[in-house]
N, C-alpha and C positions, 0 to 999 in steps of 0.2 A: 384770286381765289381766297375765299376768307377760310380762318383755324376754324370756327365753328359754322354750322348753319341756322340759317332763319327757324327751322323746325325743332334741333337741339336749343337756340334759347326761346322758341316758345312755349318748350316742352316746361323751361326753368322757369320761365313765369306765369307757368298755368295760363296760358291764352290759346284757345282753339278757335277764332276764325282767321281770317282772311285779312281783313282790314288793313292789319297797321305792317304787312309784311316788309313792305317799302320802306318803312320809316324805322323798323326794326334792323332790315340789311346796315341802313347809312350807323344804328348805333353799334353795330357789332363791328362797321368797318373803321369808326371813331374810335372804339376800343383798344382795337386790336394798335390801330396805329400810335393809341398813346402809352398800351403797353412797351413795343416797339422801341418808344423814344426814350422810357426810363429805364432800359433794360440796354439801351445802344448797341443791340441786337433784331433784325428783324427777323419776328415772329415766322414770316414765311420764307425764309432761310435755316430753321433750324430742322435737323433730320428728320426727327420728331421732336412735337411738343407734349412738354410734360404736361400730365394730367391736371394738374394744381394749376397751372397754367391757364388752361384750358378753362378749368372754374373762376379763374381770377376773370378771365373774358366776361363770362354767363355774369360774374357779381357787377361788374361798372356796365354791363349790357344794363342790366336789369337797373343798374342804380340811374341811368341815363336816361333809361324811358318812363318809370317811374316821377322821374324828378327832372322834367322835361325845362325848368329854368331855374335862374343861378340864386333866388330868394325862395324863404318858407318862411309863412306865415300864421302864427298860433300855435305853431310845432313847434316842439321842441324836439330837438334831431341828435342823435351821440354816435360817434363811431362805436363800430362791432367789434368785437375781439377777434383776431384772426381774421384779418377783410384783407383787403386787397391786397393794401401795402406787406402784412405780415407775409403775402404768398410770395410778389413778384420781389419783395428786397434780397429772399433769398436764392434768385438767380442772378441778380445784378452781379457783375460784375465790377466790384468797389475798386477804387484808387485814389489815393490822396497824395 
């Protein structure tokens, strides 16, 4: 069972049909597990999930299906302030 559903991120990406439901599941389950790995907490282990969380999911959902390969071409591309990593760093659990 995935933190979000296909409906909640295609509410977040303005997309109303049907098509790409399939290929939307596999990114939000991409997501989830790679939030999962940097956090060396899984997400469907936690009582709840914080809400920040939660959007951290819908933003690499969305940035995954948008930017379906690993080049851009003619773009020019900058990180957002407050994207992903500002959300999920501060639940990690740090140790040095």
């Amino acid at each position: 069972m995935t933190i979000i559903s296909v409906e909640d991120a295609k509410a977040h990406l303005n997309i109303t049909v049907d098509t790409d439901d399939a290929l939307l599941s596999g990114k939000i389950e991409a997501a989830e597990a790679w939030i999962s790995r940097w956090l060396e907490t899984p997400l469907a282990e936690m009582a709840e999930v914080p809400a920040d969380l939660k959007e951290a999911i819908r933003l690499l959902v969305g940035h995954l299906y948008e930017n379906r390969e690993a080049t851009l071409v003619g773009i020019t591309a900058e990180e957002m302030p407050f994207g992903i990593w500002d959300i999920i760093n501060q639940h990690r659990a740090w140790s040095f």
